[in-house]
C-alpha positions in Angstrom: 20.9 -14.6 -107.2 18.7 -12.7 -105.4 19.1 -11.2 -101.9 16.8 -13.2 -100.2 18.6 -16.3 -102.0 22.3 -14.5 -101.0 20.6 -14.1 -97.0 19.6 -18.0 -97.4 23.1 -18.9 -98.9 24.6 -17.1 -96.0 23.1 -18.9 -93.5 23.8 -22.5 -94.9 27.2 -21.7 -95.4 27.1 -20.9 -91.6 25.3 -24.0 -90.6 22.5 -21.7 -89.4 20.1 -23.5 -91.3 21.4 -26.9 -91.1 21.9 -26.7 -86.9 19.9 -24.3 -86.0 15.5 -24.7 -85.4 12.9 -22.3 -86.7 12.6 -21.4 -82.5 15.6 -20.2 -81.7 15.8 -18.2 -85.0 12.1 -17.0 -84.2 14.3 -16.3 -80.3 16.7 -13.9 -82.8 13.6 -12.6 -84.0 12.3 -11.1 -80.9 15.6 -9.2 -80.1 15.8 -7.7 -83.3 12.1 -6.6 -82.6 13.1 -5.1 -79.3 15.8 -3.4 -80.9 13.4 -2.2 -83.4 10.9 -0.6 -80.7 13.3 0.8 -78.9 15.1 2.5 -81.6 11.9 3.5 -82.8 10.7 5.3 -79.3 13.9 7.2 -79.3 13.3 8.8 -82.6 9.3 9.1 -82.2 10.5 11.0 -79.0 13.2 12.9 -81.0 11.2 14.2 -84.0 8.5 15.4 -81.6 10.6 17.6 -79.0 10.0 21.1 -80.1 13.5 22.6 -80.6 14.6 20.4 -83.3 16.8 23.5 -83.8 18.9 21.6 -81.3 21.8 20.4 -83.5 22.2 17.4 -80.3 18.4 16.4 -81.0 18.8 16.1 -85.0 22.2 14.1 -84.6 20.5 11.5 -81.7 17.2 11.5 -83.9 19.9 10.2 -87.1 21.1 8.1 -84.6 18.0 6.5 -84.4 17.0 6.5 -87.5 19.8 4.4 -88.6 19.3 1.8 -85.5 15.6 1.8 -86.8 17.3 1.1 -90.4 19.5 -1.7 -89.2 16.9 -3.8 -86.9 14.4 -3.6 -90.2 17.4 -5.5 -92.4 18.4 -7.7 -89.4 14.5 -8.6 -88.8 14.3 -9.7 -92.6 17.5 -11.8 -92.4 16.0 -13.6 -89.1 13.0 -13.9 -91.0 14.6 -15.8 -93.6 16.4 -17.9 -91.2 13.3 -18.8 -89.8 11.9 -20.1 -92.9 15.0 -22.2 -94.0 15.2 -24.0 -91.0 11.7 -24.9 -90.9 12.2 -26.0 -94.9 9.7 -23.5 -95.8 9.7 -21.2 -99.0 12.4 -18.4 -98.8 9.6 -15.3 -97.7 9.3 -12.3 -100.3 11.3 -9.0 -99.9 8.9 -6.5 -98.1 7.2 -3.4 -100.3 7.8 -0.4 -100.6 4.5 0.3 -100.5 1.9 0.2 -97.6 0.2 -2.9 -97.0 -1.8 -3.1 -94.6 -3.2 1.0 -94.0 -4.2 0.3 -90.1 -2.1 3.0 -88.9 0.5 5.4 -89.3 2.2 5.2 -86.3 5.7 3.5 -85.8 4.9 2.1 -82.7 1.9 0.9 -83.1 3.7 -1.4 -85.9 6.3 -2.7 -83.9 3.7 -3.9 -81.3 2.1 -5.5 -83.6 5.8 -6.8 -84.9 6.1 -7.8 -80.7 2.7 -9.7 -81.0 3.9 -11.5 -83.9 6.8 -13.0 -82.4 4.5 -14.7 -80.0 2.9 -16.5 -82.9 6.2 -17.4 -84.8 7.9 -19.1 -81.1 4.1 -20.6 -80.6 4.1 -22.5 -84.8 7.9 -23.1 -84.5 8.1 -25.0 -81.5 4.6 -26.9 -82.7 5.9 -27.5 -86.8 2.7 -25.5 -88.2 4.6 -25.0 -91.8 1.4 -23.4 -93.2 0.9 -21.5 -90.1 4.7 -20.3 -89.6 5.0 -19.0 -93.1 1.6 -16.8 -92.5 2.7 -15.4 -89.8 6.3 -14.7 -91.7 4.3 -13.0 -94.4 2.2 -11.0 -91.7 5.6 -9.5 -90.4 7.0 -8.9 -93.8 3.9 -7.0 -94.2 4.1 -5.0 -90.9 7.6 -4.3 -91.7 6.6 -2.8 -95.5 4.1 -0.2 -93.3 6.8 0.5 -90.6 9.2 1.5 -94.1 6.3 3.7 -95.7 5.1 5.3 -92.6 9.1 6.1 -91.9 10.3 6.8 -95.1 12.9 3.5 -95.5 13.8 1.7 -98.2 13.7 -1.8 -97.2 15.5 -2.9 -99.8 17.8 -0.6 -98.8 17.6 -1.6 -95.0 17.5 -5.4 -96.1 20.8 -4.7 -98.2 22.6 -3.0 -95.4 22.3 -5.5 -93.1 23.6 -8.2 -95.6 26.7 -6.4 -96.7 27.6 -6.6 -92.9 26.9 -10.0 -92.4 28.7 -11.2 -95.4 31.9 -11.0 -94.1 31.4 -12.6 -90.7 33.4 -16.0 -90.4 32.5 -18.8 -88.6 29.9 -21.1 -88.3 27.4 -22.8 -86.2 28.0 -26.1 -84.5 25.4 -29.1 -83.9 25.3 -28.0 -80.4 23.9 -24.3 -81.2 27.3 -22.3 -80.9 28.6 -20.1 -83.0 32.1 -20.6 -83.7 34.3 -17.9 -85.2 
C-alpha cells in the first residue's frame, strides 16, 4: 500500500472521511499553511543573519527547519483528506524535483500555498470536483518547489508526519468532534 493509500486508510478509519467535508479539511489546510509561512520566515530570517557562527542562531534555524519539515507532511495529509472527502482521486505524492521554476524563494511559495487555500475553501464549499482536484494538484506542485528550493525530501516530510499520526486513537463523530 502506498503512503498516500496508508494517509487515506488513516483517515477512514478515523471517520475523517466519512464525517468530515472537503471545507473543513481545506479549514485544516490553511493552518497547516500558516504554520508553514511562519516556520519558513523564521528560518529565511535565521540563515540570513550574518553571525551564523552563533551556535543559538544554527540551533533556532534547525528548529525551523524541522517545523518547515513537519507543516510540508501535515499539508500533504490535509491534502489527501481533502480529496477523500470530496470522493476525488487520492492526489500524487509531490516531486522531488522542481515543478513549476517561478522562483526560488520560500516565501514567495507559501504565498502562493496561502492563495491556494482561497481556491480550495471557494470549490469545496461549491462541489467543483474537477476544479478542487486542480487546485490540489497546483499545491502538490508548490509544495515540490518549496522541497527543491529548501533542500527537503517530501517523501521524507510526507513520511514523518504519517508515522506520528498513525498512532493517534480516536475518531471523528457525525457531528465534527474528534473523540479520543
Amino acid at each position: 500500500m502506498s503512503l498516500t493509500e496508508q494517509i487515506y486508510t488513516w483517515g477512514m478509519d478515523r471517520s475523517i472521511i466519512k464525517n468530515s467535508t472537503p471545507f473543513a479539511q481545506a479549514g485544516k489546510t490553511l493552518e497547516e499553511v500558516g504554520e508553514l509561512l511562519i516556520a519558513t520566515t523564521r528560518w529565511v530570517t535565521l540563515t540570513k543573519l550574518e553571525d551564523q557562527t552563533d551556535a543559538g542562531i544554527k540551533t533556532d534555524a534547525q528548529i525551523a527547519f524541522a517545523e518547515m519539515s513537519d507543516a510540508v507532511g501535515d499539508i500533504y495529509v490535509t491534502l489527501v483528506m481533502v480529496a477523500g472527502c470530496g470522493e476525488l482521486t487520492l492526489p500524487a505524492m509531490p516531486s522531488d524535483e522542481m515543478v513549476d521554476s517561478y522562483t526560488d524563494d520560500p516565501i514567495r511559495i507559501c504565498t502562493s500555498l496561502l492563495d491556494s487555500c482561497h481556491s480550495l475553501c471557494q470549490y469545496s464549499v461549491f462541489d467543483t470536483k474537477t476544479a478542487l482536484a486542480n487546485v490540489i494538484t497546483d499545491m502538490i506542485s508548490l509544495l515540490s518547489d518549496f522541497c527543491f528550493v529548501t533542500d527537503m525530501s517530501p517523501v521524507d516530510c510526507i513520511s514523518d508526519a504519517y508515522e506520528v499520526i498513525k498512532h493517534r486513537k480516536g475518531t471523528l463523530t457525525a457531528d465534527g468532534v474528534f473523540v479520543k
